[in-house]
PDB file of N, CA, C and O in Angstrom:
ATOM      1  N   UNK A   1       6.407  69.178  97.781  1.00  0.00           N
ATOM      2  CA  UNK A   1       6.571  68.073  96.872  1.00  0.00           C
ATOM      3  C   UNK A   1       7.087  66.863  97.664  1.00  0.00           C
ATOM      4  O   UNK A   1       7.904  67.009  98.573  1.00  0.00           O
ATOM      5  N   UNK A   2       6.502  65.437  97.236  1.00  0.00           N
ATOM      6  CA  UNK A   2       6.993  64.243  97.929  1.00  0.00           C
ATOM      7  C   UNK A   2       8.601  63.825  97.393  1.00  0.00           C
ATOM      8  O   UNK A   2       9.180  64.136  96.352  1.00  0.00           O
ATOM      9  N   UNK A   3       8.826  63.408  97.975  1.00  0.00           N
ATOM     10  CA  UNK A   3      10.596  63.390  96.988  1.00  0.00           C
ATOM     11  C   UNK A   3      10.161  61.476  97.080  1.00  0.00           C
ATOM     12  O   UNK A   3       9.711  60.939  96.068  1.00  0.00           O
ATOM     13  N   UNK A   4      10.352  60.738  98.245  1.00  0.00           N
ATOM     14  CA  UNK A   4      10.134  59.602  97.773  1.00  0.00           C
ATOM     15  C   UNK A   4       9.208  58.755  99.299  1.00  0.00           C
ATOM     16  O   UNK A   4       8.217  59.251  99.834  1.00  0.00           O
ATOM     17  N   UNK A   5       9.853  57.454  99.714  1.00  0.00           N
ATOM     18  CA  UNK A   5       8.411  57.336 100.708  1.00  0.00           C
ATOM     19  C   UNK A   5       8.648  57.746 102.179  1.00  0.00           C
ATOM     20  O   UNK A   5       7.745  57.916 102.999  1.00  0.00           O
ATOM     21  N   UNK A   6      10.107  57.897 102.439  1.00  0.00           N
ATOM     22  CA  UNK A   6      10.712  58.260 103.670  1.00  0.00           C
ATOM     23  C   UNK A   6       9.881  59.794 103.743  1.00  0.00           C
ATOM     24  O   UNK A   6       9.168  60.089 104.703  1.00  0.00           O
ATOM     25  N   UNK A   7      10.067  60.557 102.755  1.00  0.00           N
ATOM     26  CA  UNK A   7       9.755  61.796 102.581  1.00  0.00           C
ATOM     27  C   UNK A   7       8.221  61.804 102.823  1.00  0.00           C
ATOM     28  O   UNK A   7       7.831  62.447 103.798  1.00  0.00           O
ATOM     29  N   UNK A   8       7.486  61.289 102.201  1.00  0.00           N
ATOM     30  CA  UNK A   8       6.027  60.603 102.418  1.00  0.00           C
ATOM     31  C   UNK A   8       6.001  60.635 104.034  1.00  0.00           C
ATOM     32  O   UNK A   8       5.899  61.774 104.490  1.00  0.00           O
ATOM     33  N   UNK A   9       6.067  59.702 104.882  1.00  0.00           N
ATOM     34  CA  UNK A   9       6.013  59.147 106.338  1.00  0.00           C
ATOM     35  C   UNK A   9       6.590  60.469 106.865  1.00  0.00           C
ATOM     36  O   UNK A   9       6.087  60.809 107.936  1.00  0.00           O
ATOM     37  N   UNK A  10       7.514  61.287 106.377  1.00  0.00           N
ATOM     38  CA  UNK A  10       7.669  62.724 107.327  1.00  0.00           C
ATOM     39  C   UNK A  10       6.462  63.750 107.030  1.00  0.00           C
ATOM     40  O   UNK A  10       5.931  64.679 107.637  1.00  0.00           O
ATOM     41  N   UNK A  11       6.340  63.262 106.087  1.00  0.00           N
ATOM     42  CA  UNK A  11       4.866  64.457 105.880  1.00  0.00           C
ATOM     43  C   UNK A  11       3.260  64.217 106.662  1.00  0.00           C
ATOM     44  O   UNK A  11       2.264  64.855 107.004  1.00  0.00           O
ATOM     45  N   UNK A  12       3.917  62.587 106.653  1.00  0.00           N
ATOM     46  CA  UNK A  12       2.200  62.438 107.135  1.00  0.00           C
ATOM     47  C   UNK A  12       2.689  62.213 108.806  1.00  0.00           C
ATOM     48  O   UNK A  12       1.942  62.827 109.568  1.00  0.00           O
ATOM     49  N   UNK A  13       3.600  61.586 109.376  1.00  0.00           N
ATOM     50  CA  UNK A  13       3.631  62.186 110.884  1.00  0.00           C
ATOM     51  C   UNK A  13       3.161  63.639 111.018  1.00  0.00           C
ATOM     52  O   UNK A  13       2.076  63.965 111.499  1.00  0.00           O
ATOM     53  N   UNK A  14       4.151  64.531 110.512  1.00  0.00           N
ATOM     54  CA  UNK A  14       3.919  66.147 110.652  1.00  0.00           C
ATOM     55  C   UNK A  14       2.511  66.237 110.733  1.00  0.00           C
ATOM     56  O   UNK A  14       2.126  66.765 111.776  1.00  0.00           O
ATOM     57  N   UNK A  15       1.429  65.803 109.773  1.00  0.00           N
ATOM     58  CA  UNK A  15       0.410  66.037 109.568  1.00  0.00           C
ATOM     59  C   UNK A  15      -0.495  65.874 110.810  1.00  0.00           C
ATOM     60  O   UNK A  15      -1.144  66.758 111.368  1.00  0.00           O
ATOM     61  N   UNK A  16      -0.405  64.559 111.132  1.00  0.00           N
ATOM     62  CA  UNK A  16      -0.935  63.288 112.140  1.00  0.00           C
ATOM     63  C   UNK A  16      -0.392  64.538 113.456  1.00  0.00           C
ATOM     64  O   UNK A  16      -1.400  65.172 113.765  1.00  0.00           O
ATOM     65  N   UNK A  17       0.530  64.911 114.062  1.00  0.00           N
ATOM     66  CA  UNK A  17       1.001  65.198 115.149  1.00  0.00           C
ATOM     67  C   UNK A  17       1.036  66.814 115.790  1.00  0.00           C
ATOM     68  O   UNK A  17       1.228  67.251 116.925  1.00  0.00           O
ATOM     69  N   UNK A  18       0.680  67.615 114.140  1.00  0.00           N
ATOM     70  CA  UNK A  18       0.285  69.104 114.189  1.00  0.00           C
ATOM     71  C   UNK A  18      -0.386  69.327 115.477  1.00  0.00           C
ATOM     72  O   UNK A  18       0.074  69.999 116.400  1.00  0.00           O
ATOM     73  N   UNK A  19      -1.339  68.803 115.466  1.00  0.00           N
ATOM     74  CA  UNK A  19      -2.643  69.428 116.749  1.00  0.00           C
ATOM     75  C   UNK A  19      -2.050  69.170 118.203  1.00  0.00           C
ATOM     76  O   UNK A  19      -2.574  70.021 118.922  1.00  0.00           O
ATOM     77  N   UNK A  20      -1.493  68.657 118.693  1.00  0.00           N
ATOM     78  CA  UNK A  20      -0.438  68.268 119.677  1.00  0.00           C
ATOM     79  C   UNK A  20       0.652  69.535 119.853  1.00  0.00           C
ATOM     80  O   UNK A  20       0.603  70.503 120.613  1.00  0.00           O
ATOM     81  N   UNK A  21       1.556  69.187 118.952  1.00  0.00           N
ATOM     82  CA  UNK A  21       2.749  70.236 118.615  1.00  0.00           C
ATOM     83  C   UNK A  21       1.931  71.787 118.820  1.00  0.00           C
ATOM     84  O   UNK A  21       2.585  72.640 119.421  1.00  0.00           O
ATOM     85  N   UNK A  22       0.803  72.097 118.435  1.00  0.00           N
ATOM     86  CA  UNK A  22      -0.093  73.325 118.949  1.00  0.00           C
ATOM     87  C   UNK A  22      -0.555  73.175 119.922  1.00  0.00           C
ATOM     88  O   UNK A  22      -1.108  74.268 120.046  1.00  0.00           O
ATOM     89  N   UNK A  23      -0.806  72.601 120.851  1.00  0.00           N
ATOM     90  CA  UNK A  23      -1.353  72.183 121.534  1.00  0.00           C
ATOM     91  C   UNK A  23      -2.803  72.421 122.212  1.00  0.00           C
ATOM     92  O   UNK A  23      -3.261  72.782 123.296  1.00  0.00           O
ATOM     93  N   UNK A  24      -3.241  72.022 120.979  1.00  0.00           N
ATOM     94  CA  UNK A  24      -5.032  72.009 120.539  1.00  0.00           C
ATOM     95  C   UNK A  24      -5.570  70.358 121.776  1.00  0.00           C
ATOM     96  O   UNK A  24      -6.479  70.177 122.586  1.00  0.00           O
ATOM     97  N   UNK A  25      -4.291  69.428 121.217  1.00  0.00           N
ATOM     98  CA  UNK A  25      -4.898  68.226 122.071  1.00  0.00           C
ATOM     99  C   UNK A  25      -3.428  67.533 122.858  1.00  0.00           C
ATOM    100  O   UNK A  25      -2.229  67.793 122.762  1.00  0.00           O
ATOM    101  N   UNK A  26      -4.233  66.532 123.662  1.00  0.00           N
ATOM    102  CA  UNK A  26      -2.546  66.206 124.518  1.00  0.00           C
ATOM    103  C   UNK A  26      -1.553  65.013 123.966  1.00  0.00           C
ATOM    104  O   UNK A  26      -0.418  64.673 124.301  1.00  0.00           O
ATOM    105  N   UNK A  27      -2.723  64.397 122.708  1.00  0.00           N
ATOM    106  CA  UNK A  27      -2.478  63.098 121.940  1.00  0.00           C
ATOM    107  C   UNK A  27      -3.232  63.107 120.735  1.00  0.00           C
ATOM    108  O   UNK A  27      -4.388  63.507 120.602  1.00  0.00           O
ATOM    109  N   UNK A  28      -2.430  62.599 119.810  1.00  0.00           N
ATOM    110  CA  UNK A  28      -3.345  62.773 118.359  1.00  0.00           C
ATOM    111  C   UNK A  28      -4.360  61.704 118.297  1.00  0.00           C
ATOM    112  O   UNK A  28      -5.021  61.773 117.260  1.00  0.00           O
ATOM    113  N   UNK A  29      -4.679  60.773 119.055  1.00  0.00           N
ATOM    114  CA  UNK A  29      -5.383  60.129 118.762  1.00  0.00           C
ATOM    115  C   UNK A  29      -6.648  61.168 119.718  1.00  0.00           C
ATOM    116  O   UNK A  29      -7.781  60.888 119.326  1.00  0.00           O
ATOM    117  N   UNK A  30      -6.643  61.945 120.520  1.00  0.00           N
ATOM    118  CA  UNK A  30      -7.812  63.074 120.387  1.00  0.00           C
ATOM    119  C   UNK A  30      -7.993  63.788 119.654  1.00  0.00           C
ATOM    120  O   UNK A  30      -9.162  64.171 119.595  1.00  0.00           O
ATOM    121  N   UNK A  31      -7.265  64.241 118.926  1.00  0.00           N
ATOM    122  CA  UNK A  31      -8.092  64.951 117.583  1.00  0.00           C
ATOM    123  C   UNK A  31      -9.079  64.647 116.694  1.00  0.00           C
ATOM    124  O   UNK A  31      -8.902  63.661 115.977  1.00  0.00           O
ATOM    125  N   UNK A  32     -10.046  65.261 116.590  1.00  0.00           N
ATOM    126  CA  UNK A  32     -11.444  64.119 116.135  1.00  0.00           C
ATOM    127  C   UNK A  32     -11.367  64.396 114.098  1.00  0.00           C
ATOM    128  O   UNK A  32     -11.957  63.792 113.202  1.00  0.00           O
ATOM    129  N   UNK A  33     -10.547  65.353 114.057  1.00  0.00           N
ATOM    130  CA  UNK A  33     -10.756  65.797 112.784  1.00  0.00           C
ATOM    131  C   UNK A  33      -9.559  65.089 111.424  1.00  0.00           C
ATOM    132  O   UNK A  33      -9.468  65.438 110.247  1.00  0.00           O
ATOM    133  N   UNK A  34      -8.628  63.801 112.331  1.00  0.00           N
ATOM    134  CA  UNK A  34      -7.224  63.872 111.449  1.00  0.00           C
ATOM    135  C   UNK A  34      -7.738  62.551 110.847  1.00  0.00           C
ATOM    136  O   UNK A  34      -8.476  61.679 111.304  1.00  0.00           O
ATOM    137  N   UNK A  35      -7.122  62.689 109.706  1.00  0.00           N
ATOM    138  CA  UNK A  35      -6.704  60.823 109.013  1.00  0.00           C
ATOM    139  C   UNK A  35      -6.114  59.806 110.024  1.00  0.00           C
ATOM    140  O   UNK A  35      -5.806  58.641 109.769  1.00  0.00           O
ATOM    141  N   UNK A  36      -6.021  60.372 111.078  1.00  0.00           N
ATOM    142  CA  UNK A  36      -4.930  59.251 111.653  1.00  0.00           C
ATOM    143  C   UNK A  36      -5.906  58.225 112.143  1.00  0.00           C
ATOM    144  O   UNK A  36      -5.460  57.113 112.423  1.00  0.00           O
ATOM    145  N   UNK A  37      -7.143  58.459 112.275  1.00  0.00           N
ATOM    146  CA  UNK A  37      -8.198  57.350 112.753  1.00  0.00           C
ATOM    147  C   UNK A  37      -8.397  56.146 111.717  1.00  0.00           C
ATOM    148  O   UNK A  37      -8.506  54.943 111.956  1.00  0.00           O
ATOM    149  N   UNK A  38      -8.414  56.864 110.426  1.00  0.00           N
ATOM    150  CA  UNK A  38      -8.702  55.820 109.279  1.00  0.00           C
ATOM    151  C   UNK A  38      -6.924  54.976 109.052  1.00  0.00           C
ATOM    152  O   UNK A  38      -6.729  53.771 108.891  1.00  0.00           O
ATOM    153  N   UNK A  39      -6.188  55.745 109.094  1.00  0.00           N
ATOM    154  CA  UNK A  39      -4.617  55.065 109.580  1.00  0.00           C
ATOM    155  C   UNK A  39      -4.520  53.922 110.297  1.00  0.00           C
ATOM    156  O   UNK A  39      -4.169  52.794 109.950  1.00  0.00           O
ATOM    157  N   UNK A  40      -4.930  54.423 111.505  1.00  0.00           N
ATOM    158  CA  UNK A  40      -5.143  53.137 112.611  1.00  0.00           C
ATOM    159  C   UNK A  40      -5.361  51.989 111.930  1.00  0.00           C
ATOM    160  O   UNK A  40      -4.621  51.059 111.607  1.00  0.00           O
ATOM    161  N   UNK A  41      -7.309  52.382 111.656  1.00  0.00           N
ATOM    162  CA  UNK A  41      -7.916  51.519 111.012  1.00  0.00           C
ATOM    163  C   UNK A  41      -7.299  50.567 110.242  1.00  0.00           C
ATOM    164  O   UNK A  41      -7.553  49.366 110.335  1.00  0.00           O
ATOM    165  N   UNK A  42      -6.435  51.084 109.423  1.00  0.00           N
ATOM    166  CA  UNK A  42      -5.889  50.453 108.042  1.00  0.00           C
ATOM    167  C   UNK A  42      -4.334  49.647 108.934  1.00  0.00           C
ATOM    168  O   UNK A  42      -3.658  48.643 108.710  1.00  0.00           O
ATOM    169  N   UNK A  43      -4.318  50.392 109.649  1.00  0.00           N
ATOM    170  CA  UNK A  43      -2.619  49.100 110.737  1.00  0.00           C
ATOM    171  C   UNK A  43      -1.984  49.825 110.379  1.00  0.00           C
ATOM    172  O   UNK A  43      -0.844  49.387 110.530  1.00  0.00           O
ATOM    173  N   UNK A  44      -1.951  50.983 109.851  1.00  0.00           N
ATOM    174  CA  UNK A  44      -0.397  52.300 109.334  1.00  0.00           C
ATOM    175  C   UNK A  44      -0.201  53.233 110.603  1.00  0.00           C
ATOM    176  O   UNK A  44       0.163  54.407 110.665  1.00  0.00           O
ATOM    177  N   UNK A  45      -0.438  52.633 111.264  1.00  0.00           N
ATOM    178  CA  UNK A  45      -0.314  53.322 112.833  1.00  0.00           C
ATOM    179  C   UNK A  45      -0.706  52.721 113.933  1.00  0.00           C
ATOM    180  O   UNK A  45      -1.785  52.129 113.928  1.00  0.00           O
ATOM    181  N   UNK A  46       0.180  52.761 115.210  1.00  0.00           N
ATOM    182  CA  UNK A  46      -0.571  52.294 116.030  1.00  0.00           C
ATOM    183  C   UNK A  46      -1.831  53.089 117.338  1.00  0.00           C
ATOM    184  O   UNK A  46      -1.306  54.161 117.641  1.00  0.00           O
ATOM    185  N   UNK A  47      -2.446  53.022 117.700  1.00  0.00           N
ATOM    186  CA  UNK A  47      -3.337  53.617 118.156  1.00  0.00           C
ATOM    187  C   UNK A  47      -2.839  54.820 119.341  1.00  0.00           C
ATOM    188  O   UNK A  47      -3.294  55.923 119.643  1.00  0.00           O
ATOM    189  N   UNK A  48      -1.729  54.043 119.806  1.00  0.00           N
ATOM    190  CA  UNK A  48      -1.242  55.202 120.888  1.00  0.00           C
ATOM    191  C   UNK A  48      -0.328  55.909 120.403  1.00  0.00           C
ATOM    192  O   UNK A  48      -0.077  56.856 121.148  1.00  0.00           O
ATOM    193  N   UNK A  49       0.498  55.872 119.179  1.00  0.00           N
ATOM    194  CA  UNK A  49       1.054  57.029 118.003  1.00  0.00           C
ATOM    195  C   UNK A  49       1.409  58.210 118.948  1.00  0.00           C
ATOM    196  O   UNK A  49       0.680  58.299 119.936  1.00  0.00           O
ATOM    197  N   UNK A  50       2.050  58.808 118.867  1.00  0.00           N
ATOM    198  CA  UNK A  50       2.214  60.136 119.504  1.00  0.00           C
ATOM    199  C   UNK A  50       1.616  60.407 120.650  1.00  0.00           C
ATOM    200  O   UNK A  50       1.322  61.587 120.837  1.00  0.00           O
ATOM    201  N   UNK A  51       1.423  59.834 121.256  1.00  0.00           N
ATOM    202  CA  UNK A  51       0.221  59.687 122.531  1.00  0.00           C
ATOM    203  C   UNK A  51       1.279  60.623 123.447  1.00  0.00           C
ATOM    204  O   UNK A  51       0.799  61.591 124.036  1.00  0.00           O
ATOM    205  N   UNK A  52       2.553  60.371 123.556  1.00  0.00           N
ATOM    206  CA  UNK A  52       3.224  61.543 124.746  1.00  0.00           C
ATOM    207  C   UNK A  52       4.504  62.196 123.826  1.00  0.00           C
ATOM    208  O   UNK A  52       5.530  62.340 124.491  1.00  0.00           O
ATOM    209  N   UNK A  53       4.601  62.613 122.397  1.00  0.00           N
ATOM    210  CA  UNK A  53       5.340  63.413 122.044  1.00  0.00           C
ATOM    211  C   UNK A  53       6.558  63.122 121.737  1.00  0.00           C
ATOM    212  O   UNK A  53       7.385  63.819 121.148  1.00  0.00           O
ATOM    213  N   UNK A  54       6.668  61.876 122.226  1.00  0.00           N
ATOM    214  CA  UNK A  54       8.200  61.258 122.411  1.00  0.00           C
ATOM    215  C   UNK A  54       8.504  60.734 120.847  1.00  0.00           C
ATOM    216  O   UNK A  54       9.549  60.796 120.201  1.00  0.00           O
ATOM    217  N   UNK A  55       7.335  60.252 120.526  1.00  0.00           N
ATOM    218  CA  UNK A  55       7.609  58.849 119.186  1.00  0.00           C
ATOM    219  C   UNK A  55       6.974  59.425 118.037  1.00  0.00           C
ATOM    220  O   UNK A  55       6.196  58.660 117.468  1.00  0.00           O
ATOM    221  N   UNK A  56       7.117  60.749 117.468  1.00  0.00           N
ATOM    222  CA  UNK A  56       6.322  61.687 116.517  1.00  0.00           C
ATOM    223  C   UNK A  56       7.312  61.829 115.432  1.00  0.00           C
ATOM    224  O   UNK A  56       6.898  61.949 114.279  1.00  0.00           O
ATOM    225  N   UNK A  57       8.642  61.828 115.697  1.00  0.00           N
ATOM    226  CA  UNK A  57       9.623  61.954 114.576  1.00  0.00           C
ATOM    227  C   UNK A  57       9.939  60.644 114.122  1.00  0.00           C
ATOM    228  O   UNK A  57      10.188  60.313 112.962  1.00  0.00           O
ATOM    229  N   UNK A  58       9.895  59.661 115.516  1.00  0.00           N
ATOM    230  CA  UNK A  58      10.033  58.304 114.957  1.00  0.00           C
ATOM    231  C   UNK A  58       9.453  57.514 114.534  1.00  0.00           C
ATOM    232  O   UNK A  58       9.899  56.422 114.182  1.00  0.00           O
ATOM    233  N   UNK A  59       8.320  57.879 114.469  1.00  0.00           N
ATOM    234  CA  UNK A  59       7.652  56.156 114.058  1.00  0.00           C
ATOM    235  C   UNK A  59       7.455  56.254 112.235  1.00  0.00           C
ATOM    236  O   UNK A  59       7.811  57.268 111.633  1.00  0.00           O
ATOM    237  N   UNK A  60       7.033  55.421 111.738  1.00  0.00           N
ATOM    238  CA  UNK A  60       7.277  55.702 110.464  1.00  0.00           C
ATOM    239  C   UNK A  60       5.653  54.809 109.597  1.00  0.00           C
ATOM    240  O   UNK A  60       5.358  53.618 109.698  1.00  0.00           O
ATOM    241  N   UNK A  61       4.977  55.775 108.901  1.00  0.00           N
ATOM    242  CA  UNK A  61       3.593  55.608 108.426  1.00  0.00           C
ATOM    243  C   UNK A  61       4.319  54.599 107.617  1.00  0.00           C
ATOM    244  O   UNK A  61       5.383  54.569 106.999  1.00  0.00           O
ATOM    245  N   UNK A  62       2.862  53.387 107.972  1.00  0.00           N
ATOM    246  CA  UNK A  62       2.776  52.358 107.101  1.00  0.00           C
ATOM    247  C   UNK A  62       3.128  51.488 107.597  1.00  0.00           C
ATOM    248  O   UNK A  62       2.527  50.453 107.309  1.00  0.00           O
ATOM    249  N   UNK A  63       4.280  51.387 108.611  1.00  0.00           N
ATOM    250  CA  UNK A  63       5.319  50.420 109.037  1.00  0.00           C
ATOM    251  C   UNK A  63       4.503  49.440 109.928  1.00  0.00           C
ATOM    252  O   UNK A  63       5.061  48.483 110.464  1.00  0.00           O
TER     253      UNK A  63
END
């Protein structure tokens, strides 16, 4: 359940950064299968996002 939008932006990092954290890819912006492309698209992310693991808890969707 979403509680409110902070709660929101932890769900959709988690989401966005899964394939990494498994380490399926070395950066989410290689994953060919996530929302985070249409994210970009839309400016709710920036393109290098999680790119080295460091900035996955921090950055905050939408911002």
């Amino acid at each position: 359940m979403i509680r409110n939008e902070d709660d929101y932006n932890r769900h959709m990092n988690y989401i966005h950064y899964n394939p990494v954290k498994h380490g399926l890819v070395t950066s989410v912006k290689d994953w060919p299968y996530s929302t985070f492309h249409r994210c970009v698209k839309k400016g709710l992310y920036l393109p290098d996002w999680g790119g080295d693991g460091t900035d996955a808890n921090e950055a905050s969707y939408g911002e």
